[in-house]
DSSP file (Angstrom, degrees, kcal/mol; ACC not computed):
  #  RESIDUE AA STRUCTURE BP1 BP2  ACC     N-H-->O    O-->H-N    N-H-->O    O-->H-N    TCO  KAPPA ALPHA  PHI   PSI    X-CA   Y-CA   Z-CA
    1    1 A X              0   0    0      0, 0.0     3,-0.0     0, 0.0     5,-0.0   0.000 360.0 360.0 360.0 138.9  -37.0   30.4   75.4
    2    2 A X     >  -     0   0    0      1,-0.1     4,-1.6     2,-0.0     5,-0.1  -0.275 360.0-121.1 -73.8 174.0  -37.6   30.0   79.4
    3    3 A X  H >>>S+     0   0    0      1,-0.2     4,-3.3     2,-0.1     3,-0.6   0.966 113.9  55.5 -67.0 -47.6  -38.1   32.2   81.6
    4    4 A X  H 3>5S+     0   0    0      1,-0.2     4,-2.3     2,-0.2    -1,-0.2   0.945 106.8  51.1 -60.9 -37.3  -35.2   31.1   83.6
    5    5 A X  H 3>5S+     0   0    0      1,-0.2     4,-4.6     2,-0.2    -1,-0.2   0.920 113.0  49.7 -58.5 -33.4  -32.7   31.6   80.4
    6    6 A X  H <X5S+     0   0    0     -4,-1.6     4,-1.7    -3,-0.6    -1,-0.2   0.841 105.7  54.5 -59.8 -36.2  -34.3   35.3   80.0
    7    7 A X  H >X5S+     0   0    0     -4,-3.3     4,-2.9     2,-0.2     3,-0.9   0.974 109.4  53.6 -69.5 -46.6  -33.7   35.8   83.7
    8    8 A X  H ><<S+     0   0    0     -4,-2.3     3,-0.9    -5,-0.5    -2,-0.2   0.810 111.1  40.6  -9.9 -86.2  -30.1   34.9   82.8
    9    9 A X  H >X S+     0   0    0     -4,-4.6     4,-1.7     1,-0.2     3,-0.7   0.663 108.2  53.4 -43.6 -35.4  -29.8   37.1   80.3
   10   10 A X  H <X S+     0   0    0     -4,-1.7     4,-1.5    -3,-0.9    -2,-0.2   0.759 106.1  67.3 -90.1 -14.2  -31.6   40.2   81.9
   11   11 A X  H <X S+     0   0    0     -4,-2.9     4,-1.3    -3,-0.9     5,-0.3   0.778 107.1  42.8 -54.3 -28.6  -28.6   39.1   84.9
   12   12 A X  H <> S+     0   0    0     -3,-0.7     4,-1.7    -5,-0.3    -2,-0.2   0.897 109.8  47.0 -86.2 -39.1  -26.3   40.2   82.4
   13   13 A X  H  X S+     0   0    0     -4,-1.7     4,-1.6     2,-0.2    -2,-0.2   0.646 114.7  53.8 -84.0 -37.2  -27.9   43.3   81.1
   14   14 A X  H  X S+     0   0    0     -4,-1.5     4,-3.3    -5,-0.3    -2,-0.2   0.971 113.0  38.8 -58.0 -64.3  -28.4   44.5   85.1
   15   15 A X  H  X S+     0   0    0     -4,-1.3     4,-2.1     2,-0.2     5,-0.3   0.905 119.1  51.4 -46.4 -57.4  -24.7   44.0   86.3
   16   16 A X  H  X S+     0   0    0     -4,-1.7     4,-3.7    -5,-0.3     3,-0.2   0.980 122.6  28.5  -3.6-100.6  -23.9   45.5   82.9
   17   17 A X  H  < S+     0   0    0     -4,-1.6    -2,-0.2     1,-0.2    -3,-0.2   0.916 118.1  58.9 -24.7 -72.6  -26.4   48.7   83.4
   18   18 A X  H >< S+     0   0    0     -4,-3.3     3,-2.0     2,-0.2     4,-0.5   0.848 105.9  46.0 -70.5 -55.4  -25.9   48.5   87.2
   19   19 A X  H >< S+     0   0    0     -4,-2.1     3,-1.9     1,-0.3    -1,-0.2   1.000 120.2  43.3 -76.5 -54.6  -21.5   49.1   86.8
   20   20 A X  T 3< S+     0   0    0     -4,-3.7    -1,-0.3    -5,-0.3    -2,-0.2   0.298 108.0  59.5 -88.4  34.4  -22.2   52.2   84.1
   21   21 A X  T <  S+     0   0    0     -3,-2.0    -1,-0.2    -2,-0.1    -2,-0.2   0.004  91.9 108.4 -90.3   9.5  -25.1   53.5   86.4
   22   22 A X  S <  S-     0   0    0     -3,-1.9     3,-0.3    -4,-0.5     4,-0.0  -0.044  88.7-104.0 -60.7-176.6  -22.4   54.1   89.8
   23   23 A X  S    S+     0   0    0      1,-0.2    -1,-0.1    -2,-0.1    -4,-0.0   0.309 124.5  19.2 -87.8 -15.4  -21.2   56.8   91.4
   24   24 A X    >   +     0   0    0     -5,-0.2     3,-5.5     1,-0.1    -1,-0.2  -0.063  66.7 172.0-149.5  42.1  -17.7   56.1   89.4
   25   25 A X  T 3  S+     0   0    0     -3,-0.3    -5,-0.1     1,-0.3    -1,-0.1   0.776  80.0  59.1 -54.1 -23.8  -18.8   53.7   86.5
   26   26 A X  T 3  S+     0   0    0     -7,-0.1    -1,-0.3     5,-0.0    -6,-0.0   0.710  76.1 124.8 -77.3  -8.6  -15.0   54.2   85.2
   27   27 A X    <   -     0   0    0     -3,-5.5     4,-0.4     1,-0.1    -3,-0.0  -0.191  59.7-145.8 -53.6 163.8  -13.5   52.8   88.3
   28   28 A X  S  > S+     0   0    0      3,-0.2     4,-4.2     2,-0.2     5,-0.3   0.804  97.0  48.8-150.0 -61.1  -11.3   50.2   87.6
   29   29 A X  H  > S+     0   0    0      1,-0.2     4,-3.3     2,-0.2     5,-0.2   0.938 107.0  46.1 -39.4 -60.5  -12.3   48.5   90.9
   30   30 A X  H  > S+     0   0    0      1,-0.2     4,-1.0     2,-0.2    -1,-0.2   0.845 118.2  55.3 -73.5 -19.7  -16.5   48.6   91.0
   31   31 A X  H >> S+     0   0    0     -4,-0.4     4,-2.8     3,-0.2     3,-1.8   0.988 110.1  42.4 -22.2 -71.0  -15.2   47.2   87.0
   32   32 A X  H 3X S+     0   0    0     -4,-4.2     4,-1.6     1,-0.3     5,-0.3   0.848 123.5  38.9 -58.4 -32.3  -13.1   44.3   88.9
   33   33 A X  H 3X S+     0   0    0     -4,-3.3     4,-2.0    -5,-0.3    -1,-0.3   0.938 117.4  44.9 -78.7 -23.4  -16.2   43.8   91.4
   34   34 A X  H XX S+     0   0    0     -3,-1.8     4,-1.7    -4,-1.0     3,-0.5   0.992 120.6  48.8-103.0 -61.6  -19.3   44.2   88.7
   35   35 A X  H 3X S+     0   0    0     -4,-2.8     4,-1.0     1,-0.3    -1,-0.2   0.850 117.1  36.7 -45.2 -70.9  -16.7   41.6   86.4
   36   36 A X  H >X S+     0   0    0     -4,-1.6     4,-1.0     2,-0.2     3,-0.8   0.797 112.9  58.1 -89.6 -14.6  -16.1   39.0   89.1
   37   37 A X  H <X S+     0   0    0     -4,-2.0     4,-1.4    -3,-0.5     3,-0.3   1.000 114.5  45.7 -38.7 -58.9  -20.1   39.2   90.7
   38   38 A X  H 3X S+     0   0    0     -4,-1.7     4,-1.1     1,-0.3    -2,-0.2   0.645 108.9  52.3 -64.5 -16.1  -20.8   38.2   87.1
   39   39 A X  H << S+     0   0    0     -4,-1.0    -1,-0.3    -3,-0.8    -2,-0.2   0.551 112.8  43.2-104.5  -3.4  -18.2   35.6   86.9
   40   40 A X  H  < S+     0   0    0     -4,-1.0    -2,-0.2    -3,-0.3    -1,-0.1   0.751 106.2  60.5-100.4 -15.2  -19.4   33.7   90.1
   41   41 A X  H >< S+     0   0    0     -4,-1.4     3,-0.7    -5,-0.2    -2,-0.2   0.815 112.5  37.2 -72.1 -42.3  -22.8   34.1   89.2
   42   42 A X  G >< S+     0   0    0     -4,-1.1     3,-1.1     1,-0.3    -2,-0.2   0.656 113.3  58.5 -95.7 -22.5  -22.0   31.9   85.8
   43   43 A X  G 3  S+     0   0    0      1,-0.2    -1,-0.3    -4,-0.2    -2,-0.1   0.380 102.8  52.9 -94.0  29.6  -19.5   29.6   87.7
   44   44 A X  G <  S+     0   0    0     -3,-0.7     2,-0.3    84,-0.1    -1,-0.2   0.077 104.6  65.6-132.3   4.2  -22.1   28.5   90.2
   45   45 A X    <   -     0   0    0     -3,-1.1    52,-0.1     2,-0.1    51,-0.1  -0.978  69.2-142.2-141.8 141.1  -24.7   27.5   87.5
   46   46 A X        +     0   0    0     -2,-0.3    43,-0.1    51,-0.1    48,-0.1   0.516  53.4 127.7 -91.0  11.7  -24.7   24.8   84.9
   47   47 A X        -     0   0    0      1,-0.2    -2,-0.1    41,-0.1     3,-0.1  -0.015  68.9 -96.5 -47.4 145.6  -26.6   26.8   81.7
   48   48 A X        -     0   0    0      1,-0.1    40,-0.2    41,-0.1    -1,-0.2  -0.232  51.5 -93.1 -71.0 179.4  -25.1   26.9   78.4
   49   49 A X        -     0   0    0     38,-2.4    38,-0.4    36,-0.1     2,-0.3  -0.403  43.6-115.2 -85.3 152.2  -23.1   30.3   77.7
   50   50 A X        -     0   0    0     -2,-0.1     5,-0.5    36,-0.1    36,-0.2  -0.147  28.0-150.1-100.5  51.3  -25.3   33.0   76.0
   51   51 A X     >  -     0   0    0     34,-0.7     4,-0.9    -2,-0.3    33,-0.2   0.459  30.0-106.1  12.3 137.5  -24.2   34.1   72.2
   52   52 A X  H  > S+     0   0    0     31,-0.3     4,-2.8     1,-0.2     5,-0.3   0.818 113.6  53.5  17.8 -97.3  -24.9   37.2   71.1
   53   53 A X  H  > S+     0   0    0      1,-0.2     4,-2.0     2,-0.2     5,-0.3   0.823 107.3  50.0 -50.4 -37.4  -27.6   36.5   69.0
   54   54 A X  H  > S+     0   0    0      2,-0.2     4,-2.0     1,-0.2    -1,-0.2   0.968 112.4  48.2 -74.8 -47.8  -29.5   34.7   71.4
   55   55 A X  H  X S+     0   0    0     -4,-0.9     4,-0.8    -5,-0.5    -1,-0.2   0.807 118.2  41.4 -61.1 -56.5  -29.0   37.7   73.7
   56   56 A X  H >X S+     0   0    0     -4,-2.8     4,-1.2     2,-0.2     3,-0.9   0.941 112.6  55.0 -78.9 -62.3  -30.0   40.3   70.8
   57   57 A X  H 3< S+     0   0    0     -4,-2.0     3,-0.4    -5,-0.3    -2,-0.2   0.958 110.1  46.4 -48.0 -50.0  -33.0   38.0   69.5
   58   58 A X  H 3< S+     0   0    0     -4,-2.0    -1,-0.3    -5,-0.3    -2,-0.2   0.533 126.7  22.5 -66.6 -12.0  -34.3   38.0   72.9
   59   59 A X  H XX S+     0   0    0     -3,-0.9     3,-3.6    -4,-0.8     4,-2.7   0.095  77.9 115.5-102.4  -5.1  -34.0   42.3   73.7
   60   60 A X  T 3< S+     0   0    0     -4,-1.2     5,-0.2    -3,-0.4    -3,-0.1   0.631  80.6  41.0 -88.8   3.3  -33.9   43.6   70.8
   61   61 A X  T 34 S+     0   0    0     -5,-0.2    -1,-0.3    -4,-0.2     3,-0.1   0.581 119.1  38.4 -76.1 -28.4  -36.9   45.2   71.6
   62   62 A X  T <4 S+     0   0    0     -3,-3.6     2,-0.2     1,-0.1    -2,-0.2   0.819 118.8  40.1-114.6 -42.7  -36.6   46.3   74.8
   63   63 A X  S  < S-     0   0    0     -4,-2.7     2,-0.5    -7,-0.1    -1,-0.1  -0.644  86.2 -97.9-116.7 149.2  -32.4   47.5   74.7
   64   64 A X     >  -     0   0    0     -2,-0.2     4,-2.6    -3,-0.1     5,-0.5  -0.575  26.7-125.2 -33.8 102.8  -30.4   49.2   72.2
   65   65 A X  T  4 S+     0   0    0     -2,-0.5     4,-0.5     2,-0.2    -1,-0.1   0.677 113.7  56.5 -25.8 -38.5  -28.2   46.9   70.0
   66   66 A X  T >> S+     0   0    0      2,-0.2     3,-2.5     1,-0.2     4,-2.2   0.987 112.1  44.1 -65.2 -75.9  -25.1   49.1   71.0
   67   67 A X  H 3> S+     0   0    0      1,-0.3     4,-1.1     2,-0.2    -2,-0.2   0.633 110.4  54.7 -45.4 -29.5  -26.0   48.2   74.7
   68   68 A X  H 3X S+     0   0    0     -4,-2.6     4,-1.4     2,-0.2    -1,-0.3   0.748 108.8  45.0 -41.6 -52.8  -26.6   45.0   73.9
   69   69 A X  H <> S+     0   0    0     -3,-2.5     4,-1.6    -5,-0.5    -2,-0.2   0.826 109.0  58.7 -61.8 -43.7  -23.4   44.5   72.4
   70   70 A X  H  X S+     0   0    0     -4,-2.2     4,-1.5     2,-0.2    -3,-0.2   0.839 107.8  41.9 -69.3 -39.4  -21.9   46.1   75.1
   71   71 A X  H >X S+     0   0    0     -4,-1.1     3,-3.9    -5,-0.3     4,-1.0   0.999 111.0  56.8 -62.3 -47.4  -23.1   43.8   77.9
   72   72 A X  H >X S+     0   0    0     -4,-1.4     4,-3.4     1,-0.3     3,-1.3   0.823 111.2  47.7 -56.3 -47.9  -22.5   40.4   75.8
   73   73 A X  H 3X S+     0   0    0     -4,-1.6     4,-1.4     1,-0.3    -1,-0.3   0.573 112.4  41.1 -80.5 -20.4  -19.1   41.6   75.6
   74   74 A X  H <X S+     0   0    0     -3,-3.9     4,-1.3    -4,-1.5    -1,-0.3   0.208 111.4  59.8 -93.6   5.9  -18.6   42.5   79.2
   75   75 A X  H <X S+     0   0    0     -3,-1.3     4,-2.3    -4,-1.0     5,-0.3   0.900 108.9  51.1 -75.0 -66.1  -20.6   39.0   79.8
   76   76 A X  H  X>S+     0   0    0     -4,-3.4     5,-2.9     2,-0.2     4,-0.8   0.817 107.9  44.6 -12.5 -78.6  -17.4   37.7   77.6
   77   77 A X  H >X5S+     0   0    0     -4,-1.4     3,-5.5     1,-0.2     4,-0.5   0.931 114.9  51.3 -51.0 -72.3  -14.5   39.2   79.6
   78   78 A X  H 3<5S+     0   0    0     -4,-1.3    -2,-0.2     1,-0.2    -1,-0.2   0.526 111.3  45.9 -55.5 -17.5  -16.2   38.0   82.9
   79   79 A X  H 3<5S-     0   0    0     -4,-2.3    -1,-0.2     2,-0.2    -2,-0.2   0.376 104.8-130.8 -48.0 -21.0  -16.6   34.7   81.8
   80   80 A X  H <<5S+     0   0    0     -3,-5.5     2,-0.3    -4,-0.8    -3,-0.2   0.887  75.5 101.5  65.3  39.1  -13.0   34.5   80.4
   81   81 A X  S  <<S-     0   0    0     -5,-2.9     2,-0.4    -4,-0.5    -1,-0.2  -0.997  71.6-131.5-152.0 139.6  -14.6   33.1   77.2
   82   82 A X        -     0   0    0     -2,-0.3     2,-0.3    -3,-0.1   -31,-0.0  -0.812  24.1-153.8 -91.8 162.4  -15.5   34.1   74.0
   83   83 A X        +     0   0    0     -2,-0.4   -31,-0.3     1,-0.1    -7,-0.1  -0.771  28.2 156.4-145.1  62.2  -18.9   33.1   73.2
   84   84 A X  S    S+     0   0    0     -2,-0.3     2,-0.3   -33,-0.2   -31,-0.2   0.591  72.3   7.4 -83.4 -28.9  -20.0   32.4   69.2
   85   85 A X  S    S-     0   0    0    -34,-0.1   -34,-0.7   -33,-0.1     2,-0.4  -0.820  97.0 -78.0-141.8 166.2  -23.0   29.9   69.4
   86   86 A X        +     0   0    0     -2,-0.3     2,-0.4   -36,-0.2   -36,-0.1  -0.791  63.1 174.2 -82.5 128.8  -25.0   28.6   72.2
   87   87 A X        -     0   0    0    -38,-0.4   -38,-2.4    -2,-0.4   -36,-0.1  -0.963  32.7-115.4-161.5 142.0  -22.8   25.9   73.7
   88   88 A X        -     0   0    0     -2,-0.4     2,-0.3   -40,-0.2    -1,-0.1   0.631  42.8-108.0 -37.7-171.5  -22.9   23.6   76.6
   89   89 A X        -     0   0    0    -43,-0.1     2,-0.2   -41,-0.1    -1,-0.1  -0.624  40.3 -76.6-114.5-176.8  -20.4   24.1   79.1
   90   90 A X    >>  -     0   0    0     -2,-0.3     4,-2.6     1,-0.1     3,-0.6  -0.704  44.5-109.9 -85.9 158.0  -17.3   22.0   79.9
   91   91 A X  T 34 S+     0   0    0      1,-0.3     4,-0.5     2,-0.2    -1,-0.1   0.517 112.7  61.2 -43.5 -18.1  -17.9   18.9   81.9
   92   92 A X  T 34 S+     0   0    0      2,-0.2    -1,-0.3     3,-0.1    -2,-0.1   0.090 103.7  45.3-100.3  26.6  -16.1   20.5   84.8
   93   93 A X  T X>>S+     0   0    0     -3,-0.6     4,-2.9     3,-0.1     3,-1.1   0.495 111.2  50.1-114.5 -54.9  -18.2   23.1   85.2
   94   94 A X  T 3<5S+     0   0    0     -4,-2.6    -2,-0.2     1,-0.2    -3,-0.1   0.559 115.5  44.1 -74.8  13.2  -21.2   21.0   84.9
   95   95 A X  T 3>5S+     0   0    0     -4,-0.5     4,-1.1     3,-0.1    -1,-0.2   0.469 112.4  58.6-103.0 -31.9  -19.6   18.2   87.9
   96   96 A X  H <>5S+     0   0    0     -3,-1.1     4,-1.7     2,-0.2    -2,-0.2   0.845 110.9  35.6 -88.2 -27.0  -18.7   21.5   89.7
   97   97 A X  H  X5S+     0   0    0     -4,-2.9     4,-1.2     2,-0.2    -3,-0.1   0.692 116.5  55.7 -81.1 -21.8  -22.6   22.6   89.7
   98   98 A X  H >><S+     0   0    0     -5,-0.5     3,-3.6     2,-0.1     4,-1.0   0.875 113.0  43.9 -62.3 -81.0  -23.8   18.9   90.2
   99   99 A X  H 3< S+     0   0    0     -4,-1.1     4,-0.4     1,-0.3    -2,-0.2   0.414 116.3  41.4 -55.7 -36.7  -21.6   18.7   93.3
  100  100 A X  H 3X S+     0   0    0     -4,-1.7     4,-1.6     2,-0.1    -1,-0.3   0.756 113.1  52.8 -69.6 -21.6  -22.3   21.8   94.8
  101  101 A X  H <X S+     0   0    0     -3,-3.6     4,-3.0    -4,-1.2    -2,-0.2   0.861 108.3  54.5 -59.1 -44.4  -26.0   21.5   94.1
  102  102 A X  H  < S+     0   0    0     -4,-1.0    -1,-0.2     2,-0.2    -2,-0.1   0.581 111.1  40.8 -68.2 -16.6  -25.8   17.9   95.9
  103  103 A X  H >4>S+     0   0    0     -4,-0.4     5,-4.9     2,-0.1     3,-1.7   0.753 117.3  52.1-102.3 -45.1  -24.1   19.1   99.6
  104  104 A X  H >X5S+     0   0    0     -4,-1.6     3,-2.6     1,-0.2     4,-1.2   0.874 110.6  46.8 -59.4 -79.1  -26.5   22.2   99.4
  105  105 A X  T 3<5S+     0   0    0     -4,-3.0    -1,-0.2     1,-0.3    -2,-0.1   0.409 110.2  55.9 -43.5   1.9  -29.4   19.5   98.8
  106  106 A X  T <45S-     0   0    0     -3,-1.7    -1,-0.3    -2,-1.0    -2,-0.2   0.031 125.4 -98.3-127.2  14.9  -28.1   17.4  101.8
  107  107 A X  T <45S+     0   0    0     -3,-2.6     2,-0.4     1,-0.2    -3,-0.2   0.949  86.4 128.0  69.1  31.4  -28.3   20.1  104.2
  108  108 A X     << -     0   0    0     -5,-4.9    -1,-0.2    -4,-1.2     5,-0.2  -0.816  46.4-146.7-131.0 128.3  -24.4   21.0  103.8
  109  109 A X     >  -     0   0    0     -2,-0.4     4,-1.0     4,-0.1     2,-0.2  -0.382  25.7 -67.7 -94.5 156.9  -23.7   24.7  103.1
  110  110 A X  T  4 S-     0   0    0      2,-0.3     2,-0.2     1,-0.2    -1,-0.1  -0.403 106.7  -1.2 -81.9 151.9  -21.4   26.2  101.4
  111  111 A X  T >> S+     0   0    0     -2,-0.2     3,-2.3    -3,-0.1     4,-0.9  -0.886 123.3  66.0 -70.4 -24.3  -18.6   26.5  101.7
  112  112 A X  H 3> S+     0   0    0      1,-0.3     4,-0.7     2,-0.2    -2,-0.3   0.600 100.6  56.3 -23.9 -37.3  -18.6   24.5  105.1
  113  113 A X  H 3X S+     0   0    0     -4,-1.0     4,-1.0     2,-0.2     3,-0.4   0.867 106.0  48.2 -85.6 -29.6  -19.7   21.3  103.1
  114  114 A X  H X4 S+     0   0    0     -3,-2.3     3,-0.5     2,-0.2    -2,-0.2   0.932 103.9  60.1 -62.8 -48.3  -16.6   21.4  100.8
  115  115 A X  H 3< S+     0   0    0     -4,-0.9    -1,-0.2     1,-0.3    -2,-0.2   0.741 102.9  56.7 -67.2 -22.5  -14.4   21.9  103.7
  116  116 A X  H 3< S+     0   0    0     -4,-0.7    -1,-0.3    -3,-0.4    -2,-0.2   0.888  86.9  91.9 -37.4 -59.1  -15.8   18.5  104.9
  117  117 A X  S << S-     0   0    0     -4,-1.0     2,-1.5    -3,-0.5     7,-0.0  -0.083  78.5-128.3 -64.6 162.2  -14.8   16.6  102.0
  118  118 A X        +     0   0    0      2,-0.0     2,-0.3     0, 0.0    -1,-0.2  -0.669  63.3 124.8-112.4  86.6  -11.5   14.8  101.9
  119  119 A X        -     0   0    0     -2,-1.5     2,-0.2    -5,-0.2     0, 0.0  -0.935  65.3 -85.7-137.5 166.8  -10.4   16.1   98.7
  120  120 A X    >>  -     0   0    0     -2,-0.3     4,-1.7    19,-0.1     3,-1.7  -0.549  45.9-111.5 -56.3 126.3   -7.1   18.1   97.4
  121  121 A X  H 3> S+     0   0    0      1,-0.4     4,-1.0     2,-0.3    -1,-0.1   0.451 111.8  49.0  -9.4 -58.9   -7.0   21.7   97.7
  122  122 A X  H 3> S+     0   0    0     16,-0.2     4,-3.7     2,-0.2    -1,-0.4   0.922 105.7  59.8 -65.0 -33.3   -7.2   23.0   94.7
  123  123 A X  H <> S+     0   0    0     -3,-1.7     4,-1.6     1,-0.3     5,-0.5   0.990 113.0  45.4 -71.9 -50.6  -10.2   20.6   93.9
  124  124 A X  H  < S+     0   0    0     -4,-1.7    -1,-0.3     2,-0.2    -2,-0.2   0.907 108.1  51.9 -45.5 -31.9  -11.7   22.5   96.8
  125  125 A X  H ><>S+     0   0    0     -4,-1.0     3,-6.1    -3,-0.3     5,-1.3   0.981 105.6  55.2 -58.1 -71.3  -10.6   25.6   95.6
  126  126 A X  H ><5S+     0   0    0     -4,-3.7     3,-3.1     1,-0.3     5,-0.5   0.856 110.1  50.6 -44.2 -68.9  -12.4   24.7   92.1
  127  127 A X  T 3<5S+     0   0    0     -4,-1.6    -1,-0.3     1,-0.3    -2,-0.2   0.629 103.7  57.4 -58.3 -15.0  -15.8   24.1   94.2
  128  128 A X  T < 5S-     0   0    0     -3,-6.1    -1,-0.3    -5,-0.5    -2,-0.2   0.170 116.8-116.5-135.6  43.6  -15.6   27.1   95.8
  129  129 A X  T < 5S+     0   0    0     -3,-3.1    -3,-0.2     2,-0.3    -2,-0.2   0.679  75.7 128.6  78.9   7.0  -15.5   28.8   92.6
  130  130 A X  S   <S+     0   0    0     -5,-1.3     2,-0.3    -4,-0.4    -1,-0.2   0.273  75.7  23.8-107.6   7.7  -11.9   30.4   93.0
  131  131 A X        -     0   0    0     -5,-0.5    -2,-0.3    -6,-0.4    -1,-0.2  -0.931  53.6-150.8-163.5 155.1  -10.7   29.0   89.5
  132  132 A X        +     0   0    0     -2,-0.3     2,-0.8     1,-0.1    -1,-0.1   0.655  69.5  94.3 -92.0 -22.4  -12.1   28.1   86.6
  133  133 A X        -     0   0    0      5,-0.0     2,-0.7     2,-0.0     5,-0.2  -0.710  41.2-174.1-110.9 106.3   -9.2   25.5   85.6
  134  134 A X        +     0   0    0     -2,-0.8     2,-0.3    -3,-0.1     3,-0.1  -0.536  23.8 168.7 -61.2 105.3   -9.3   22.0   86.2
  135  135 A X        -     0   0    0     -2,-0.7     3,-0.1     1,-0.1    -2,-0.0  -0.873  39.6-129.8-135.6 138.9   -5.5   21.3   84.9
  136  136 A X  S >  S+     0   0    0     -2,-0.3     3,-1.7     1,-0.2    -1,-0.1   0.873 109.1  70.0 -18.5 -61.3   -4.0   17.3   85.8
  137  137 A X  G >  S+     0   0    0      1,-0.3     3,-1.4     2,-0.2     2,-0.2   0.783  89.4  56.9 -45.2 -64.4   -1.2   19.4   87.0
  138  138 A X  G 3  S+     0   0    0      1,-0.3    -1,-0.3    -5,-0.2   -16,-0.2  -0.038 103.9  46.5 -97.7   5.5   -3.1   20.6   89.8
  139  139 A X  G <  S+     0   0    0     -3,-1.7     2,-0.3    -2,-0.2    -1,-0.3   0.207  77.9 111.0-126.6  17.8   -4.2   17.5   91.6
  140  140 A X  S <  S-     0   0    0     -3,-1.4     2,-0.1     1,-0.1    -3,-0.0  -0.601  78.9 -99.3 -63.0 129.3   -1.1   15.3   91.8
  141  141 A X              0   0    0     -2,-0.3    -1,-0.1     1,-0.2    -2,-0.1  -0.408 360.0 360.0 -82.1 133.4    0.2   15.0   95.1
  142  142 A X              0   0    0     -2,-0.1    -1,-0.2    -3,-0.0    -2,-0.0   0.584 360.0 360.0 -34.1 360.0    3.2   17.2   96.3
């Protein structure tokens, strides 16, 4: 496994850790912040999704199984996905990480280089990582 897939993972198990080691781990908010950190983190990168198992094969040493369980599952919610195998990603996710990757490499930051492009609104929206669904519906002109 790489190191970068491990760092991945140990992103998950940190934000995890990190929301039931606050001052208020029950708060409904620093939930809603430590959820959508994690979900911006994973919509900004083009890696397959992490399974369980994969998760558990790689820790199982280090975490508790329960705690293990526990992140994967709060990996889940923020991801808006259940997760069974190791599996690619959709093609819009991975066109939404080419595409930011390519304005960052060309010296236009974000978000400032999406507000340049002459695209539809929502598809700007989708680049900058304020939805996850690329729907037909949602690029037809009013």
């Amino acid at each position: 496994m790489s190191k970068s897939r491990l760092h991945r993972m140990l992103q998950i198990l940190y934000v995890f850790g990190h929301r039931l080691c606050s001052v208020s781990p029950t708060d409904p908010y620093h939930t809603s912040n430590a959820l959508e950190a994690l979900r911006l983190v994973w919509s900004s990168i083009p890696d397959h999704f992490v399974c369980h198992k994969e998760m558990n094969d790689a820790y199982e040493d280090m975490f508790p199984a329960e705690i293990i369980s526990r992140a994967h599952s709060f990996y889940e919610e923020a991801i808006r996905q259940t997760v069974s195998c190791r599996e690619p990603r959709p093609l819009s996710q991975f066109c939404r990480s080419m595409m930011r990757k390519s304005l960052v490499d060309n010296k236009c930051w974000l978000p400032d280089g999406i507000k340049r492009l002459k695209l539809p609104p929502r598809f700007k929206s989708f680049l900058n990582l304020r939805t996850d669904n690329l729907h037909p519906e949602n690029f037809q002109a009013p």
